[in-house]
matplotlib code that plots the C-alpha trace (Angstrom):
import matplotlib.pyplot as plt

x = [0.0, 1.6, 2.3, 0.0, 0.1, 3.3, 4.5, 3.7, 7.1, 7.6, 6.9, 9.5, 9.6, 8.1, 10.9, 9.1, 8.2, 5.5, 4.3, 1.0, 0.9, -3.1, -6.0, -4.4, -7.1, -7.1, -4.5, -5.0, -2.5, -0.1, 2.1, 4.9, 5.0, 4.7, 2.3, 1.9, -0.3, 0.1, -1.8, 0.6, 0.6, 2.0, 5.1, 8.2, 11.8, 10.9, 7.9, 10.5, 13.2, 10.5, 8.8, 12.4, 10.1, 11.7, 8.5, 6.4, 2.8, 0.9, -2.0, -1.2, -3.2, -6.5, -8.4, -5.2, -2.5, -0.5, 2.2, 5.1, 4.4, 5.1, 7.9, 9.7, 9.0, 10.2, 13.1, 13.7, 13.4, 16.1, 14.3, 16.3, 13.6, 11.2, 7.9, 4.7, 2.1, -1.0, -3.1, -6.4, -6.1, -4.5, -4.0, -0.3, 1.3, 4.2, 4.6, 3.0, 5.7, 8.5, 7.9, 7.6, 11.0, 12.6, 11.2, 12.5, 15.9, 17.4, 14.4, 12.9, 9.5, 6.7, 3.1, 0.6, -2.3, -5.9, -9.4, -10.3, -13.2, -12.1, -13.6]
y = [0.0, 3.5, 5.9, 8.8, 11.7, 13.6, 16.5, 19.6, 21.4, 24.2, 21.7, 19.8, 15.6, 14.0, 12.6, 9.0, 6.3, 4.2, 1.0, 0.1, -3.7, -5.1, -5.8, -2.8, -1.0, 3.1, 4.6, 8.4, 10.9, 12.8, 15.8, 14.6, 11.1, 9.3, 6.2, 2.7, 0.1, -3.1, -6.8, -9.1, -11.5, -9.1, -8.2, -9.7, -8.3, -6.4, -4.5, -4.0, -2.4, 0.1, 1.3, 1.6, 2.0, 3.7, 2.1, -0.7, -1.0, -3.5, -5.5, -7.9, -10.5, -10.2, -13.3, -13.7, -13.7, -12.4, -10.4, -12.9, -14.0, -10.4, -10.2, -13.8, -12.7, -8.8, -10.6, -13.2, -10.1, -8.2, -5.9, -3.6, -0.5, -0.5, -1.9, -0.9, -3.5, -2.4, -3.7, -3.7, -2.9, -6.0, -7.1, -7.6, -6.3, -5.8, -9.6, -10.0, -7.5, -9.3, -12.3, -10.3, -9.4, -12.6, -12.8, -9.2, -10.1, -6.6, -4.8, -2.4, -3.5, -1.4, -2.3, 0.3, -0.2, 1.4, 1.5, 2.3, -0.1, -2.0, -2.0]
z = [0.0, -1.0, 2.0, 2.5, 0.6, 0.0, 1.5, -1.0, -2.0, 0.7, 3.5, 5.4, 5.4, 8.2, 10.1, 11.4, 9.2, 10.7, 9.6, 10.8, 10.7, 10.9, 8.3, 5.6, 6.6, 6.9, 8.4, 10.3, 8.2, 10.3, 9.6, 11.7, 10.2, 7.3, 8.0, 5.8, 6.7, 5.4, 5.8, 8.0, 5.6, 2.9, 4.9, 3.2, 2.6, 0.1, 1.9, 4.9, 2.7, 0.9, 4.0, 5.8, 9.2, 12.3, 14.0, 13.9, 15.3, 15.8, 18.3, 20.6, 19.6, 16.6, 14.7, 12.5, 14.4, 17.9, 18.4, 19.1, 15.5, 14.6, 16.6, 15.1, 11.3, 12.2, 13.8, 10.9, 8.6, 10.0, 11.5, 14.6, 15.2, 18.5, 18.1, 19.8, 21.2, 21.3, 23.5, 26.0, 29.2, 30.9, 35.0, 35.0, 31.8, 32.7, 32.5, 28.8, 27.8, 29.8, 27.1, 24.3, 25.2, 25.2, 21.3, 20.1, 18.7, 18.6, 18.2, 21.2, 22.9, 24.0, 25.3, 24.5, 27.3, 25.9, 26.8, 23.4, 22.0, 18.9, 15.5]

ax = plt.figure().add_subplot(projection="3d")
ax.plot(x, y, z, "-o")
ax.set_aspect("equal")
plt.show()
């Protein structure tokens, strides 16, 4: 899926490249970033290298998939950025982030905590 809309000539870059990883569906446009969303089952090498993300987002767990099956594939893919979990609100999550951990490879691992309903 192409990025959002490019920057018109007088306005700077964003400086954060975001890939959204989930269904492809919509992503919210921002000026300081430059967001991509893209189907899990679509990311590859090749996807990785285009989008060159400083940041990867994604739910810890959906129908489809969870997030230590992210985590191995970013990992198998080469992937070194931070990574941001999102997920509901959960009892001990300091714990559910202590595994992801142990499946990061060099990547940085962040639980997102929200109350938000989900679509």
């Amino acid at each position: 899926m192409p990025p959002q809309t490019e920057p018109l000539p007088n306005q700077k870059p964003p400086s954060r490249r975001i890939l959204y990883l989930a269904g492809g569906e919509a992503v919210p446009v921002s000026q300081d970033a430059m967001i991509f969303s893209l189907p899990f089952t679509q990311l590859c090498p090749e996807e990785l290298a285009r989008i060159a993300p400083d940041l990867v987002v994604f739910p810890l767990f959906n129908a489809s998939l969870d997030a230590i099956v992210v985590l191995t594939r970013l990992n198998a893919l080469g992937y070194c950025g931070r990574c941001l979990v999102l997920t509901p609100r959960l009892p001990k999550p300091q714990l559910i982030e202590a595994e992801l951990r142990g499946y990061k490879g060099a990547m940085q691992v962040e639980l997102l905590t929200s109350d938000a309903p989900r679509y």
